[in-house]
C-alpha positions in Angstrom: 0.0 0.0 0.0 1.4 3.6 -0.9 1.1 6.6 1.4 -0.7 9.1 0.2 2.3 11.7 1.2 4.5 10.4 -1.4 2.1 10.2 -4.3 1.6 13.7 -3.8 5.3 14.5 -4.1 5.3 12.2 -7.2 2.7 14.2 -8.7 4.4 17.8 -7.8 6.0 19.1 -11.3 9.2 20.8 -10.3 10.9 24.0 -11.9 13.2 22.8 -15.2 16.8 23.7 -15.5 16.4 26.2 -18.0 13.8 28.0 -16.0 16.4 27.7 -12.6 19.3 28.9 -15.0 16.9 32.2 -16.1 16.1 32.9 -12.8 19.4 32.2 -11.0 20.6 35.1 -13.9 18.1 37.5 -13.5 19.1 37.2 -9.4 23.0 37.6 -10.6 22.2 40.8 -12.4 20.0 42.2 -9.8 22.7 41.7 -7.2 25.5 43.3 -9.8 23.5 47.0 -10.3 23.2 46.7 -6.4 26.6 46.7 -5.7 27.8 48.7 -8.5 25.1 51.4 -7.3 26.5 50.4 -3.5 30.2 51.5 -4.5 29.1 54.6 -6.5 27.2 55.8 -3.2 29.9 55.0 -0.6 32.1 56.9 -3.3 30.2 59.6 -3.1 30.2 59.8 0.5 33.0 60.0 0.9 33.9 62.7 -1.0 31.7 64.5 0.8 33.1 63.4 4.0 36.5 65.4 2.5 34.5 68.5 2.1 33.1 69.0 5.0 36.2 68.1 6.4 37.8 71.0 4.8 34.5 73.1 6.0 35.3 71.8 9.5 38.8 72.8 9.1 38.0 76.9 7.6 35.5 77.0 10.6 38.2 76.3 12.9 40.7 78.6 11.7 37.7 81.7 11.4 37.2 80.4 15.0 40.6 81.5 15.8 40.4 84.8 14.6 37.2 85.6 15.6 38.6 84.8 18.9 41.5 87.0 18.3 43.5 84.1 19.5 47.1 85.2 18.1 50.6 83.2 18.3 53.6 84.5 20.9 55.7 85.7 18.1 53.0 88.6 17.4 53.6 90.2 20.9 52.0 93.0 21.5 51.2 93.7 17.2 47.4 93.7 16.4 46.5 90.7 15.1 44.7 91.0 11.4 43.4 87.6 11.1 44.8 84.2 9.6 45.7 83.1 6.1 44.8 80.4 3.9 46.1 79.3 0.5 45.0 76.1 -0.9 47.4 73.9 -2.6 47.7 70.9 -5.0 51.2 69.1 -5.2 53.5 72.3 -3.2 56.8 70.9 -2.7 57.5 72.7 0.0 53.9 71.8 2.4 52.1 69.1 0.1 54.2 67.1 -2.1 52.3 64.3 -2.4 48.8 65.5 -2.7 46.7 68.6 -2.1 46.2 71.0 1.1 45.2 74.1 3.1 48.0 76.0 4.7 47.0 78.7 7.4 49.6 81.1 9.3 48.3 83.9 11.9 48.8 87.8 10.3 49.9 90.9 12.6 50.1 94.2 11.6 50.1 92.9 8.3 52.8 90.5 8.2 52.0 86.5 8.4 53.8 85.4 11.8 53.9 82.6 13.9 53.5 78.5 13.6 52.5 77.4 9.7 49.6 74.9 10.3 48.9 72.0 7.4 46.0 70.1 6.5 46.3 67.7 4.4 43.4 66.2 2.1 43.1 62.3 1.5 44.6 60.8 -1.3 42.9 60.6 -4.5 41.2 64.0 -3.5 42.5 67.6 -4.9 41.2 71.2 -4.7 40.2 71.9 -8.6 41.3 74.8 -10.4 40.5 77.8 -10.2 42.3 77.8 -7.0 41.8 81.0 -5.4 44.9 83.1 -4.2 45.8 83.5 -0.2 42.3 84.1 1.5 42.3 86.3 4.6 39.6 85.4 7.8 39.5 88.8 9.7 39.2 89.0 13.3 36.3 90.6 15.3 34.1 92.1 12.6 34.4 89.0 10.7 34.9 88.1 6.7 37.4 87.6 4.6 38.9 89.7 1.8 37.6 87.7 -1.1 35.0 85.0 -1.8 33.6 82.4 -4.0 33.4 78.7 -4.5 36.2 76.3 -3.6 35.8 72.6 -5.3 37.5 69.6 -3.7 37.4 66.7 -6.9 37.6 62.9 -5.8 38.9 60.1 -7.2 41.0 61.2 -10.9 38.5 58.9 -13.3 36.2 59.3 -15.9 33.5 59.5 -13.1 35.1 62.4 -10.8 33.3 63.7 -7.9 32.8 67.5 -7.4 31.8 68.8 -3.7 32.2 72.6 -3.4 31.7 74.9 -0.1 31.1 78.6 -0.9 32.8 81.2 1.4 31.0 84.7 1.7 32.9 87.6 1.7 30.7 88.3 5.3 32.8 85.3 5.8 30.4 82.6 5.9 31.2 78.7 5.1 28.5 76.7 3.7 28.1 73.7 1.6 27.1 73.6 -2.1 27.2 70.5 -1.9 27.8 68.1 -5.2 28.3 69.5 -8.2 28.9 67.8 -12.0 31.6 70.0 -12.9 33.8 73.1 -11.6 32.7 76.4 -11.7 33.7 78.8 -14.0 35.8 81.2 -11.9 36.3 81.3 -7.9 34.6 84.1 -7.8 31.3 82.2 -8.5 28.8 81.4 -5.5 25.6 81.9 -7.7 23.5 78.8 -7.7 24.9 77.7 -3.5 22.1 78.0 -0.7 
C-alpha cells in the first residue's frame, strides 16, 4: 500500500533547469547593479566626507580669529586675522597631494606656527584655486570669496563637492556638483 504523502510529491512538477538557469541570472544581475550602485554611493560619501572636512577645518581657523586668538611671536602687534592658501602638489607643504596652509597675520605680516591640513589621497582642490584668503578678526569676513571645489577620485567619473565662502565670511556647503565652476569668484546657484 502507498502513502498518500508520497504520491503527492510524485505528482508535484518541479521548476526545469532552463527555468532555474533564467532565474538564478536574473538574481545575478539584480545583485551586480546593487553593488555597483552600493560602491558609486559609498564613493560619493565619501567625498563629501572630504569637504566637509575641509568646512570643518575653515570654521576652525575663522574660529581662531574671531577669537582674536594670536601666536607669541605677534607680541604685542594687532592681530589682522589668519591666512589660507590652498594647494595641490606644493613641494615645500604638500608634495604628495593637495592641502590648506593657514599662518596667523599681525600688523600685516604672516607670523607665527605654519599649520597643514592635508586632504586624503585621490582628492585635490580643482582649479580655479583662489589666491591666499584672509579670515578677519572681530568684525568678521574675509577679503575675497567664492566657491572652492574639492574633486575625488581622478577617473572618468570624478566627484565634485564645493563649499562657498562669503565675503561676510560665511562657510556653507554647495554640496555636489557635475563639474567646476567657472571662476572662484562664483557662489551663484549655492544655498
Amino acid at each position: 500500500m502507498e502513502l498518500p504523502l508520497i504520491k503527492n510529491i510524485k505528482d508535484k512538477s518541479g521548476m526545469t533547469i532552463m527555468e532555474l538557469i533564467i532565474a538564478m541570472l536574473v538574481s545575478g544581475l539584480l545583485l551586480g547593479y546593487g553593488v555597483i550602485k552600493y560602491l558609486d554611493f559609498n564613493k560619493s560619501q565619501t567625498v563629501k566626507n572630504v569637504g566637509l572636512n575641509v568646512k570643518s577645518e575653515l570654521r576652525r581657523i575663522q574660529g581662531k580669529a574671531l577669537a582674536g586668538v594670536k601666536p607669541p611671536e605677534c607680541g604685542s602687534s594687532r592681530l589682522d586675522g589668519y591666512t589660507v592658501d590652498f594647494l595641490n602638489s606644493d613641494a615645500a607643504y604638500c608634495p604628495d597631494g593637495s592641502c590648506l596652509v593657514s599662518q596667523a597675520v599681525c600688523s600685516g605680516t604672516p607670523l607665527g606656527d605654519i599649520s597643514i591640513y592635508l586632504l586624503t589621497p585621490n582628492f585635490a582642490f580643482d582649479p580655479p584655486l583662489p589666491g591666499t584668503l584672509t579670515l578677519y578678526t572681530l568684525a568678521g569676513g574675509t577679503d575675497d570669496y567664492g566657491r572652492l571645489t574639492i574633486r575625488g577620485y581622478t577617473n572618468p567619473n570624478d566627484y565634485y563637492y564645493q563649499i562657498c565662502i562669503t565675503q561676510g565670511g560665511d562657510i556653507k556647503d554647495c554640496g555636489f556638483q557635475k563639474e567646476t565652476p567657472g571662476s572662484w569668484a562664483d557662489c551663484g546657484g549655492c544655498p
